[in-house]
C-alpha beads as a LAMMPS data file, in Angstrom:
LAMMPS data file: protein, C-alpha beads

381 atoms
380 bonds

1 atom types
1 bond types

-500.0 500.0 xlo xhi
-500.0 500.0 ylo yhi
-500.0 500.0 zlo zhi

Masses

1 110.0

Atoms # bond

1 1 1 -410.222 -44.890 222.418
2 1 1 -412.237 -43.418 225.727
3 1 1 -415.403 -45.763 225.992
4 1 1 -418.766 -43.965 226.382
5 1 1 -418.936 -44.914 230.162
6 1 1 -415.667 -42.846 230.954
7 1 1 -416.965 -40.144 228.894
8 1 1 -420.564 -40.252 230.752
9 1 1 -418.561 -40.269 234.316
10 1 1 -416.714 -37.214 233.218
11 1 1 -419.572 -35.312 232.295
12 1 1 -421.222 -36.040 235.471
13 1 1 -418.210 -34.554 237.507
14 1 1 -419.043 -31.165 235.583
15 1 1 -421.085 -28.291 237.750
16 1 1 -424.815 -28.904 236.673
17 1 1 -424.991 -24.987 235.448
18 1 1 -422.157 -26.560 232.417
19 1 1 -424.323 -29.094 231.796
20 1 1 -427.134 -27.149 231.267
21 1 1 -425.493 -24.793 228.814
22 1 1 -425.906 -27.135 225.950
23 1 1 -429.724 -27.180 226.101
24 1 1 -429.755 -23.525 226.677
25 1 1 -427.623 -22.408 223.667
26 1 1 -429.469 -25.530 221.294
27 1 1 -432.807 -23.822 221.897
28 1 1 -432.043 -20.261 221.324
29 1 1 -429.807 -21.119 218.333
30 1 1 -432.984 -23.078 216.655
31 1 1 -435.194 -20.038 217.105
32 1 1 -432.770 -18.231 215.146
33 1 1 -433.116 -20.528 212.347
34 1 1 -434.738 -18.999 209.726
35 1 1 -436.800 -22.306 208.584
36 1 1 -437.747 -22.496 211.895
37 1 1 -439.723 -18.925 212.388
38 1 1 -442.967 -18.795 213.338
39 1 1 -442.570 -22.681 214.205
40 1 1 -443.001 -21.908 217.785
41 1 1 -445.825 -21.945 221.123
42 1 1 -448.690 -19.455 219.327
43 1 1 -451.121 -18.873 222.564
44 1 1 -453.929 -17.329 220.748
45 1 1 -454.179 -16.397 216.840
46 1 1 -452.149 -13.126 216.715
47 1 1 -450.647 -11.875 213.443
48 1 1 -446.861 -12.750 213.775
49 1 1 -444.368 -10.279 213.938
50 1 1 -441.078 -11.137 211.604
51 1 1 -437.748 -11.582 213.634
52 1 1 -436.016 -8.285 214.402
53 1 1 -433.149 -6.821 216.909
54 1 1 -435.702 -7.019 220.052
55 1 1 -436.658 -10.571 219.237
56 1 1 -433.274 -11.326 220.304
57 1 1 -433.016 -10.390 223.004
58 1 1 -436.502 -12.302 223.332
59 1 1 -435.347 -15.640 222.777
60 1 1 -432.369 -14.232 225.102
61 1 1 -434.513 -14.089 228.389
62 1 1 -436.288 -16.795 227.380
63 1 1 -433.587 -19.662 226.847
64 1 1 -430.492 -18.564 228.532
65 1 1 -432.174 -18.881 232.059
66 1 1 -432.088 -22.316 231.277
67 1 1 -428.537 -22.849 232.364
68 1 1 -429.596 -22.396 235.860
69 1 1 -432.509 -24.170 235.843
70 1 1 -431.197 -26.798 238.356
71 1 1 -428.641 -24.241 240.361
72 1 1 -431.232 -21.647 241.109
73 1 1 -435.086 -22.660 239.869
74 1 1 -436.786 -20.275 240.757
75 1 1 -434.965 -17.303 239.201
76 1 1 -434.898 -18.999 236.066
77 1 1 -439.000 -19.953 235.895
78 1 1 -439.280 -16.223 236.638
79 1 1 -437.366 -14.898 233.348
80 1 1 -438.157 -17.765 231.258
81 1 1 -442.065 -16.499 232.221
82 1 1 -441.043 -12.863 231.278
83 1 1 -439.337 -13.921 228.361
84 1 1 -442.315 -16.177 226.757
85 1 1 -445.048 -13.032 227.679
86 1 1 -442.732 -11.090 225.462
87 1 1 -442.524 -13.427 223.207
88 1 1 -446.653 -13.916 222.512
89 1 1 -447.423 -10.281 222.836
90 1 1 -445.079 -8.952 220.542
91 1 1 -445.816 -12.157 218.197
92 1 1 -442.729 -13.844 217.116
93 1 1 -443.805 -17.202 218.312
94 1 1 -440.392 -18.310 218.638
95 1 1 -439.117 -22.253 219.264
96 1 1 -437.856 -20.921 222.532
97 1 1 -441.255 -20.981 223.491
98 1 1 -440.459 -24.568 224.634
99 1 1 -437.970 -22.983 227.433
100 1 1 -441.485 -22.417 229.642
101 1 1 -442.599 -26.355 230.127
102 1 1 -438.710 -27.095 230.514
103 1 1 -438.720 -24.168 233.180
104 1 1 -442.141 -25.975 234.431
105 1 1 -440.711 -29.225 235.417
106 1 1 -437.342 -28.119 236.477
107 1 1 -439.295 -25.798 239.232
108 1 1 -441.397 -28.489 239.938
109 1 1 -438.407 -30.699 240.482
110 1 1 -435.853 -28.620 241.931
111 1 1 -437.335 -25.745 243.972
112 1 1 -436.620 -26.617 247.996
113 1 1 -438.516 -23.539 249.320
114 1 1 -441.963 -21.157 248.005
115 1 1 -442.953 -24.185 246.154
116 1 1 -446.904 -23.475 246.756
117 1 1 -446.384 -19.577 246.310
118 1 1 -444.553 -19.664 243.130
119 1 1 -447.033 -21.968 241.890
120 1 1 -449.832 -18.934 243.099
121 1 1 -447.796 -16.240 241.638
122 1 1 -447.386 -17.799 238.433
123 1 1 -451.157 -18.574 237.999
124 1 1 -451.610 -15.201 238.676
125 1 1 -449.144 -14.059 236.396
126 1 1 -451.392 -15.918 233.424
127 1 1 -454.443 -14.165 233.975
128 1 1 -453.303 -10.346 232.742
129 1 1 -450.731 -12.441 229.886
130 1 1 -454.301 -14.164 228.724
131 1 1 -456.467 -10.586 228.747
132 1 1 -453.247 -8.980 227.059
133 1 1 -453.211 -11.533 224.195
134 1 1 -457.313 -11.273 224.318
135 1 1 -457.140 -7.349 223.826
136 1 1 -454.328 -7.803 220.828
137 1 1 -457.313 -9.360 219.107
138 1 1 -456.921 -13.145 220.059
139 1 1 -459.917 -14.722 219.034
140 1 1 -458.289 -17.815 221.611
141 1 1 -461.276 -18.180 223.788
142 1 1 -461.416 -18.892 227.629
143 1 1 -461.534 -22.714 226.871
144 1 1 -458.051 -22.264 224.834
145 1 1 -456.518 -20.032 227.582
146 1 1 -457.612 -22.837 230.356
147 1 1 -456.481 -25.841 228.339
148 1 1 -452.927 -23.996 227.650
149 1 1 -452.860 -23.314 231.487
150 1 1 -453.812 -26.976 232.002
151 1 1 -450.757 -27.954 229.815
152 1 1 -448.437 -25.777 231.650
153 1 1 -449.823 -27.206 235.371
154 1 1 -449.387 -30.597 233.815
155 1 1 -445.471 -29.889 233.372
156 1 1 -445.224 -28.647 236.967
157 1 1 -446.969 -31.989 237.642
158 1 1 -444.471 -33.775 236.149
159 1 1 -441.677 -32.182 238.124
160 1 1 -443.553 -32.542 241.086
161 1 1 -443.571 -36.244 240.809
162 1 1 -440.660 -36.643 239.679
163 1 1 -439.247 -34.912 242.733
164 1 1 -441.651 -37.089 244.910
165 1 1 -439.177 -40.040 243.039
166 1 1 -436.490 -39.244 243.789
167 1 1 -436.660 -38.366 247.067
168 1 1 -438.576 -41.584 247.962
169 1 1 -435.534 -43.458 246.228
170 1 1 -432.673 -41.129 248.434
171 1 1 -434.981 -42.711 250.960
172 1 1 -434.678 -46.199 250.377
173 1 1 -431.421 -45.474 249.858
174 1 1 -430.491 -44.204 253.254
175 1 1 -432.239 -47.122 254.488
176 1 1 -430.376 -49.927 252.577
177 1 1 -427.414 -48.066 254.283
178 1 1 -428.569 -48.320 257.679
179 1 1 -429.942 -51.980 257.513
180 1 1 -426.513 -52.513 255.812
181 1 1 -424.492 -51.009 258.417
182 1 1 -426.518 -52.481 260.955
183 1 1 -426.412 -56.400 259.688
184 1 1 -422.221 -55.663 259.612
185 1 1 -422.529 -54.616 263.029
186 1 1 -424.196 -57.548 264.075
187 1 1 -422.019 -59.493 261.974
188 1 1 -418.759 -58.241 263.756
189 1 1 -420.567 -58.813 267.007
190 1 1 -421.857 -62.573 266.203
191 1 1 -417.836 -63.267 265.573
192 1 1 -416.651 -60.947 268.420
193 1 1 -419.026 -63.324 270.838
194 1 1 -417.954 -66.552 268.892
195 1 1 -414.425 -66.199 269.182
196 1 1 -413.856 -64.150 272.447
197 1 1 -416.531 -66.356 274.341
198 1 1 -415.035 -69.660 273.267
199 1 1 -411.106 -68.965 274.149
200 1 1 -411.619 -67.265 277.372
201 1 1 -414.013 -69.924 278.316
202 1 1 -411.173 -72.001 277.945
203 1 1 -408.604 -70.015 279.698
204 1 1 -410.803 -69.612 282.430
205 1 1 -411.161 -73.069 283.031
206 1 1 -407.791 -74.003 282.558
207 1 1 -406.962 -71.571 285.014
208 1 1 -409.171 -72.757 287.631
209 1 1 -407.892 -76.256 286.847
210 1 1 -404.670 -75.008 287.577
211 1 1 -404.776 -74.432 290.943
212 1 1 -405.258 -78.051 291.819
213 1 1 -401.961 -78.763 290.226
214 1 1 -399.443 -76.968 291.976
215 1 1 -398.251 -81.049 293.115
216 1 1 -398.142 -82.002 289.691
217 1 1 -395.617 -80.042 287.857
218 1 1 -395.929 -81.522 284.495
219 1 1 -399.770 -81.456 284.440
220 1 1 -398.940 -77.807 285.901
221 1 1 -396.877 -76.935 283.271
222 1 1 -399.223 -78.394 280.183
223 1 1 -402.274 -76.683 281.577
224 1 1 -400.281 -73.595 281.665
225 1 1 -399.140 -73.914 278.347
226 1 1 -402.770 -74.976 277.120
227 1 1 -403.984 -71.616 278.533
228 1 1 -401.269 -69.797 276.619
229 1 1 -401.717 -71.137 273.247
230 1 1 -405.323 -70.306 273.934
231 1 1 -404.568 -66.591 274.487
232 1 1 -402.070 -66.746 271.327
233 1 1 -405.147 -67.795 269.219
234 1 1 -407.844 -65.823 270.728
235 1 1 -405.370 -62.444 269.657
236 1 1 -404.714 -64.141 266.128
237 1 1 -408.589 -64.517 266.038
238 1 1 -409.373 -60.671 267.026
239 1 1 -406.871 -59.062 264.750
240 1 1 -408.577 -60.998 261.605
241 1 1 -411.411 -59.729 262.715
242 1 1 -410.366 -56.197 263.290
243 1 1 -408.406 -56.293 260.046
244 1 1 -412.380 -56.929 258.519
245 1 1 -412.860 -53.369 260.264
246 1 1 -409.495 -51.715 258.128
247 1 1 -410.750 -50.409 254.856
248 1 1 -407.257 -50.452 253.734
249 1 1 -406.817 -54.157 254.092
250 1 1 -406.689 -56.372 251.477
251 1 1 -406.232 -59.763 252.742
252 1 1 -408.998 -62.676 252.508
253 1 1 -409.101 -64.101 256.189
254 1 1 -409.844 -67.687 256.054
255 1 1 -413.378 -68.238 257.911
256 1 1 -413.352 -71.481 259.598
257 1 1 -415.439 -74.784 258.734
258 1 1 -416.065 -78.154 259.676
259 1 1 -412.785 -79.286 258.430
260 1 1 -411.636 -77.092 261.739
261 1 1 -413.293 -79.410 263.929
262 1 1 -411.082 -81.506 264.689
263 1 1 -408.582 -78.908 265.928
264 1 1 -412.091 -77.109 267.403
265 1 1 -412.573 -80.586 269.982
266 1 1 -408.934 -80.964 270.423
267 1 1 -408.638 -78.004 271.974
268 1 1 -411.586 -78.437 274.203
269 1 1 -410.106 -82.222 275.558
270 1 1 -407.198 -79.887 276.565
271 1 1 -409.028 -77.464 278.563
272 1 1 -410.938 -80.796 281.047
273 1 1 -413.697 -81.247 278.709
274 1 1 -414.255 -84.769 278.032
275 1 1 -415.408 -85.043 274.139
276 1 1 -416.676 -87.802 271.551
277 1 1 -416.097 -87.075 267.920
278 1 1 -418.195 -88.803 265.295
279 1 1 -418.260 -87.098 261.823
280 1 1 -419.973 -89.052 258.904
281 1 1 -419.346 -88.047 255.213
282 1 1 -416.977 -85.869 253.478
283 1 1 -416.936 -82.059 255.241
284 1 1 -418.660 -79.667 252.827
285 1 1 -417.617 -75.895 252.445
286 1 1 -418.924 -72.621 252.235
287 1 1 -421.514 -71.110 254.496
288 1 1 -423.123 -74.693 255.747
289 1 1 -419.809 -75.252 256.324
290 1 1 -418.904 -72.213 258.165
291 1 1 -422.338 -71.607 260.323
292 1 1 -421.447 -75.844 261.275
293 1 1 -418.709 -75.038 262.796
294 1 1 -420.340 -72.213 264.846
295 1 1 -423.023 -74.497 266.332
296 1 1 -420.225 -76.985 267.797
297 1 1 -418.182 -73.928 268.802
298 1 1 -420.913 -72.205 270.884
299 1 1 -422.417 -75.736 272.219
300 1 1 -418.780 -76.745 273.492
301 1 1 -418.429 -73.046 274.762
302 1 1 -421.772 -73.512 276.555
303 1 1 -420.549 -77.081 277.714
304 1 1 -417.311 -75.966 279.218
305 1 1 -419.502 -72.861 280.884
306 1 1 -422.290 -75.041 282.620
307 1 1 -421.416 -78.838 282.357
308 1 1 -417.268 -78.772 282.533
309 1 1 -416.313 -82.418 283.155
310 1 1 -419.469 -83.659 282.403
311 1 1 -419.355 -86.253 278.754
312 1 1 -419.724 -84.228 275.670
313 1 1 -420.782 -86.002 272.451
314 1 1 -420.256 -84.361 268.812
315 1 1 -422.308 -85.731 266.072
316 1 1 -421.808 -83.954 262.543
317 1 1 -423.414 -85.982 259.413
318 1 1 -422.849 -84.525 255.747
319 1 1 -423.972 -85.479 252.882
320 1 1 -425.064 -83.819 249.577
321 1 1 -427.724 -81.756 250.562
322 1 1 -427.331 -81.033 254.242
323 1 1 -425.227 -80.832 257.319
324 1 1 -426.907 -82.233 260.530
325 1 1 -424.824 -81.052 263.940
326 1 1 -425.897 -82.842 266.834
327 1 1 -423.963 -81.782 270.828
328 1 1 -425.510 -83.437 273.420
329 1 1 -424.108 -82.936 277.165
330 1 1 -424.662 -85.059 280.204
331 1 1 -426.246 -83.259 283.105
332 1 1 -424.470 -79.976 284.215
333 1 1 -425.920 -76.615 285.674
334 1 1 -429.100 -75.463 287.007
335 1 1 -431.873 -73.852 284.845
336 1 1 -431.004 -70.254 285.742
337 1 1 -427.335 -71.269 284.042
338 1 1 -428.594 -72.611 281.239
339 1 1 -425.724 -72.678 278.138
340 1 1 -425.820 -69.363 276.205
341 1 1 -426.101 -67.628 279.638
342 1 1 -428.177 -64.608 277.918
343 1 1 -429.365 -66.651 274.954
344 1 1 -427.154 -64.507 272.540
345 1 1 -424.874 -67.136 271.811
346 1 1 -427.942 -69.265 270.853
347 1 1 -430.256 -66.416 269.514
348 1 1 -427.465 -65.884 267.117
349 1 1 -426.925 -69.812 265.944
350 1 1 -430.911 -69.560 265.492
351 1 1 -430.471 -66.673 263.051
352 1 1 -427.337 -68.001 261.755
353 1 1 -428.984 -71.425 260.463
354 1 1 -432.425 -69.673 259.596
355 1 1 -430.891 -67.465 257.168
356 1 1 -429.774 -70.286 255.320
357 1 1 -432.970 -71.982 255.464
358 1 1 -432.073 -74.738 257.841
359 1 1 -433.808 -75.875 261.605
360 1 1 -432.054 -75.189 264.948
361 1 1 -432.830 -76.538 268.335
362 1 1 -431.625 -76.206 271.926
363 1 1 -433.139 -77.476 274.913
364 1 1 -432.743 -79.991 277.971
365 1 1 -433.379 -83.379 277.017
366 1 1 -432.719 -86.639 279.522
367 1 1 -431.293 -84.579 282.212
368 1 1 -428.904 -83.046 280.001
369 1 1 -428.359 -80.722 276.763
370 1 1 -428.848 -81.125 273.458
371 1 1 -428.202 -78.723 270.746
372 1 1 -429.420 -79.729 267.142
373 1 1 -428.979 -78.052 263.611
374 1 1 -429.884 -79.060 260.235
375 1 1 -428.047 -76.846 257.686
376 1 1 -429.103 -76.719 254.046
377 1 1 -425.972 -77.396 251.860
378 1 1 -427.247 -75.502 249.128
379 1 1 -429.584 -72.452 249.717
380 1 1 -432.653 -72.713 247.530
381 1 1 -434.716 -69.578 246.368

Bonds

1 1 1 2
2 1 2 3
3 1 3 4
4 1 4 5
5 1 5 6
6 1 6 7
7 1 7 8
8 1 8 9
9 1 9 10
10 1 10 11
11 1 11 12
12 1 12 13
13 1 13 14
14 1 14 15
15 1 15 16
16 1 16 17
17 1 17 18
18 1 18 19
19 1 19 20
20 1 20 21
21 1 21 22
22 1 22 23
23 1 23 24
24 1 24 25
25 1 25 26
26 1 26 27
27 1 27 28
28 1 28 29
29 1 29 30
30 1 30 31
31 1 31 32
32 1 32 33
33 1 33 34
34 1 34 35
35 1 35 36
36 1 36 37
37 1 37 38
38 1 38 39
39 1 39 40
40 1 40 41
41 1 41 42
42 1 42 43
43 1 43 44
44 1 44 45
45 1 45 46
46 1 46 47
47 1 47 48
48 1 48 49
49 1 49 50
50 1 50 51
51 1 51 52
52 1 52 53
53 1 53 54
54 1 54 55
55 1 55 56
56 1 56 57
57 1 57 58
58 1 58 59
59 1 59 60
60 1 60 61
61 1 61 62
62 1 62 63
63 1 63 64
64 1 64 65
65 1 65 66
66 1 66 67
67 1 67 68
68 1 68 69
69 1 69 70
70 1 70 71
71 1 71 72
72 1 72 73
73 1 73 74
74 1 74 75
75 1 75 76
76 1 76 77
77 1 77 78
78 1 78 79
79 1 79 80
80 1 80 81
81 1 81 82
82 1 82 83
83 1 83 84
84 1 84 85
85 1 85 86
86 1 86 87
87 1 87 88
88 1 88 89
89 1 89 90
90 1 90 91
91 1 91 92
92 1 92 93
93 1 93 94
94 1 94 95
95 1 95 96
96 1 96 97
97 1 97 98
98 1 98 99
99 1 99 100
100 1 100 101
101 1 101 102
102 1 102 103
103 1 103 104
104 1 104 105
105 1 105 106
106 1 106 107
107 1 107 108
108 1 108 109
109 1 109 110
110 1 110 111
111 1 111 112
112 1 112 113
113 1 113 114
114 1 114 115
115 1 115 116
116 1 116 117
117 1 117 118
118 1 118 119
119 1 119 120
120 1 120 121
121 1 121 122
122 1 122 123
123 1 123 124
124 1 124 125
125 1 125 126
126 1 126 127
127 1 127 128
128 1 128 129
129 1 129 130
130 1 130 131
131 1 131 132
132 1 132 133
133 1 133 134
134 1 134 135
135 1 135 136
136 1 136 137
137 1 137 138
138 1 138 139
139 1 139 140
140 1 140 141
141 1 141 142
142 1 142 143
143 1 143 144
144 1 144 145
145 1 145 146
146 1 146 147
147 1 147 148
148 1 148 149
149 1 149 150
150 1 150 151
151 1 151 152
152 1 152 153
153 1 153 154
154 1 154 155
155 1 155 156
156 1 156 157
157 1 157 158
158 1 158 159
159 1 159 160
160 1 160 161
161 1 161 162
162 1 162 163
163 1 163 164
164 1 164 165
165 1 165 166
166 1 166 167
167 1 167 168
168 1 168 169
169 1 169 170
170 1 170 171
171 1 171 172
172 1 172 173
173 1 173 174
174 1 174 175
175 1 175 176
176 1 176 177
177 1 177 178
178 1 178 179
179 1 179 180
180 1 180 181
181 1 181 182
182 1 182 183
183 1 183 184
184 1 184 185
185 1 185 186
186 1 186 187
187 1 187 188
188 1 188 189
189 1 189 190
190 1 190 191
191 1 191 192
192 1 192 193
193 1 193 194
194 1 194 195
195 1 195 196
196 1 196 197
197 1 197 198
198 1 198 199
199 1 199 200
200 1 200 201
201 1 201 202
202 1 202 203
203 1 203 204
204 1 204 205
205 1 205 206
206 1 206 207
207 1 207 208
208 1 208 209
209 1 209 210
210 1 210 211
211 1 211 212
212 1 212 213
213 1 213 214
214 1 214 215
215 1 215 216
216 1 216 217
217 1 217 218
218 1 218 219
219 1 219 220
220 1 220 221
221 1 221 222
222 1 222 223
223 1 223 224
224 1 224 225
225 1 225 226
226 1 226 227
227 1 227 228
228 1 228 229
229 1 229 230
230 1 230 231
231 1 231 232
232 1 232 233
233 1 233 234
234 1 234 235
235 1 235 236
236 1 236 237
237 1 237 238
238 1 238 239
239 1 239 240
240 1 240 241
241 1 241 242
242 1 242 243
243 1 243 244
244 1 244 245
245 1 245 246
246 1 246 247
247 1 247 248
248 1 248 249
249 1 249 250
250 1 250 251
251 1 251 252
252 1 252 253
253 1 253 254
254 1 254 255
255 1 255 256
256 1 256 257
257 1 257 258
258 1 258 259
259 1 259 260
260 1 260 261
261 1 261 262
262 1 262 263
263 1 263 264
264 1 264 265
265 1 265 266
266 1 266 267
267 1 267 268
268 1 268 269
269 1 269 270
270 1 270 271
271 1 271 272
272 1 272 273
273 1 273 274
274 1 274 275
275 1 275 276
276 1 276 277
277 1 277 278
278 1 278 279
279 1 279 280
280 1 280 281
281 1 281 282
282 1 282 283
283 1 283 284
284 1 284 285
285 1 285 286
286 1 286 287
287 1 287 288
288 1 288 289
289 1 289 290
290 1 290 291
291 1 291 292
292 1 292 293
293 1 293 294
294 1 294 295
295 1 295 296
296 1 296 297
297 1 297 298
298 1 298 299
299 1 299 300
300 1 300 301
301 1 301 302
302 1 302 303
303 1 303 304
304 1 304 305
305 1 305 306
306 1 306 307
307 1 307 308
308 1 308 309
309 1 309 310
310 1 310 311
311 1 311 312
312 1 312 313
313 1 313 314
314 1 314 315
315 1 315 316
316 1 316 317
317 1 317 318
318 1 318 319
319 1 319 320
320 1 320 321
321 1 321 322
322 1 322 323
323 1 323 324
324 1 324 325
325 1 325 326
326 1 326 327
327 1 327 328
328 1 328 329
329 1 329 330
330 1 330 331
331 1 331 332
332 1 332 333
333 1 333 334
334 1 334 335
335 1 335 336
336 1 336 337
337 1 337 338
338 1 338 339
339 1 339 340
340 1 340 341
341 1 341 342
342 1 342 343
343 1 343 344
344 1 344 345
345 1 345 346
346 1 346 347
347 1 347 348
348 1 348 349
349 1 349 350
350 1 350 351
351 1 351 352
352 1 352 353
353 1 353 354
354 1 354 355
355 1 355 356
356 1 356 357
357 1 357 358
358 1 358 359
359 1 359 360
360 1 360 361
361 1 361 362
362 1 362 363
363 1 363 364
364 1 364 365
365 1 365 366
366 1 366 367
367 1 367 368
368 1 368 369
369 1 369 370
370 1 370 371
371 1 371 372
372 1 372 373
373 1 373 374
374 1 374 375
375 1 375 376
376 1 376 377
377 1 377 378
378 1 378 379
379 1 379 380
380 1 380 381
C-alpha cells in the first residue's frame, strides 16, 4: 500500500503548472454546474444573463489561467482580470468568479518584477469595469465598488505577506546553513589543532632529545622509535578526521575520552616529560568525557612546548555530576611563551567546556602553570 507521505513527495516532484491544473479544471467545471448558476461574484445588481456558448469561453479565460498562476503570474492576473470583466458585464455571475482573489494572492506572492505597476494598472483597470457595470444600470453605489476593491487589495495583501514569509524563512534558512557550516569548520579545526599540535610537539622534542644520544645507542634507538610511533598515530589521527570530511564514509570514528588517558600521559613520559597521574572515580563518557580529555591533551601539549622537563602533575576527579581536570606545571618559559602560544589551543578548551556549561581556567600560579576545568557530566537546560 503507498503511504500518504510517498504519495505527497511524488506530487511535489511534479512541475508546479501540473499541480495547478487540478484547481484550474475544479473551478471551471463547478461553474458549469447547473445548480451552481448564478451562485457566483455579482459586483453590482445586474439582471443575470442564463449560461450560453460565449459564457464558456468566459469561465475559459477566467479559470484556465490558473494553471500558471505560479509559472508565469503576471500573465495569468491579466486574463483572469479580462475574464471576470466579461464575466460581470455580460452577467453570468459565474463560480469562476473566485479565479480573481486566487489570481490576487498568487501575484502578490509570486511576481519577482512590476510588482508596484501591476498593482497601478490593475487599479486602474477597476475604475472603467466599475462605470461599465454603473451604466448597465447597477444601482451598486461608490461605497460597494470601494469595499469590493478593498476586498480584492486585501487578497494582494495576503500574497504580499505571505511572500514577505517566505522569503524571511529562505533567509533564516541560508543562515542556519552558514552558522552550520561555519561551527563544522571550526570543529574540524579545534581537532586539526588538537591532534596535529600534540604529536608533533612530541616528535619535535624527541627529536631534539635525540641528538644528545648519539653515545647511547639504546636510548638512541627508543627515542627514535618513540618519535616513529608518534608519526604512525598522528597519520591514523588525520585520516579519521579527514574520513569526517568524506560524505561517502560510513564508519563511526571512536572520539577519545578519559579512559585514553592513560595511554594520553604514557606517551608524554616517553617524549622527556616527567608526569604524575592521579585519577579519582570511575571515568565517565560522552562529551564530559571527550572535552576531559582535550584539556589534559592541550595542557601536556603546552607543557612539553614551554616547560619540557619541568614536573607535570595530572589531577582528574569524577564523580556523578562532574569531571574536575586539574594540570599544574612547575616553572617553565617566559611570559611572551606562555602555553597555547596564540591562545587558540586555550580559546578553544574555553569554548569547548562553556558549551557544556562547565568553568575553565588557565593562568600562572606559584611560579608555574595551572590549567583547571570543571565539566558538567550531564548538560542541564
Amino acid at each position: 500500500m503507498i503511504s500518504l507521505r510517498r504519495v505527497s513527495d511524488l506530487w511535489r516532484r511534479w512541475d508546479v503548472t501540473v499541480r495547478d491544473v487540478p484547481l484550474a479544471l475544479v473551478l471551471a467545471l463547478s461553474s458549469l454546474v447547473p445548480a451552481l448558476h448564478n451562485r457566483g461574484t455579482q459586483l453590482g445588481d445586474l439582471p443575470t444573463r442564463p449560461m450560453d456558448a460565449l459564457a464558456f469561453l468566459v469561465v475559459a479565460v477566467e479559470c484556465l489561467p490558473l494553471v500558471v498562476r505560479r509559472r508565469w503570474p503576471l500573465v495569468c492576473f491579466a486574463l483572469v482580470c479580462l475574464g471576470f470583466a466579461a464575466d460581470q458585464l455580460l452577467g453570468y455571475h459565474t463560480v469562476s468568479g473566485t479565479a480573481l482573489p486566487i489570481a490576487l494572492i498568487s501575484t502578490g506572492l509570486h511576481l519577482d518584477r512590476f510588482r508596484r505597476t501591476a498593482a497601478v494598472v490593475a487599479s486602474a483597470a477597476y475604475v472603467p469595469l466599475a462605470i461599465g457595470i454603473h451604466r448597465d444600470g447597477s444601482q451598486e453605489g461608490v461605497t460597494g465598488f470601494v469595499t469590493f476593491y478593498l476586498a480584492l487589495a486585501a487578497a494582494w495583501a495576503i500574497g504580499a505577506w505571505l511572500r514577505l514569509a517566505r522569503d524571511a524563512e529562505e533567509e533564516r534558512r541560508r543562515h542556519v546553513a552558514e552558522e552550520t557550516r561555519a561551527a563544522e569548520r571550526t570543529r574540524i579545526a579545534r581537532e586539526l589543532h588538537d591532534v596535529v599540535t600534540h604529536h608533533v610537539t612530541a616528535m619535535v622534542v624527541q627529536a631534539e632529545a635525540a641528538r644528545y644520544l648519539t653515545a647511547a645507542p639504546d636510548r638512541l634507538d627508543q627515542t627514535l622509535t618513540a618519535i616513529t610511533d608518534t608519526g604512525r598515530r598522528s597519520i591514523a589521527d588525520l585520516r579519521q578526521l579527514l574520513d569526517l570530511l568524506n560524505p561517502d564514509h560510513d564508519g563511526d570514528p571512536r572520539a577519545p575520552s578519559v579512559g585514553d588517558l592513560g595511554s594520553l600521559v604514557e606517551r608524554t613520559r616517553q617524549a622527556g616529560q616527567p608526569v604524575e597521574f592521579v585519577e579519582e572515580g570511575a571515568p565517565v563518557t560522552g562529551s564530559a568525557g571527550v572535552v576531559a580529555y582535550r584539556v589534559v591533551q592541550e595542557a601536556l601539549t603546552n607543557a612539553l612546548k614551554y616547560a619540557h622537563g619541568s614536573r607535570t602533575t595530572v589531577r582528574v576527579r569524577h564523580d556523578e555530576s562532574e569531571v574536575v581536570v586539574e594540570v599544574g606545571t612547575d616553572g617553565g618559559g617566559s611570559a611572551a611563551a606562555s602555553p597555547g602560544g596564540s591562545g587558540r589551543g586555550l580559546a578553544g578548551l574555553r569554548e569547548r567546556v562553556g558549551v557544556l556549561g562547565g568553568e575553565f581556567s588557565a593562568g600562572r600560579r606559584d611560579g608555574g602553570f595551572l590549567v583547571r576545568a570543571r565539566i558538567p557530566a550531564v548538560i542541564r537546560p
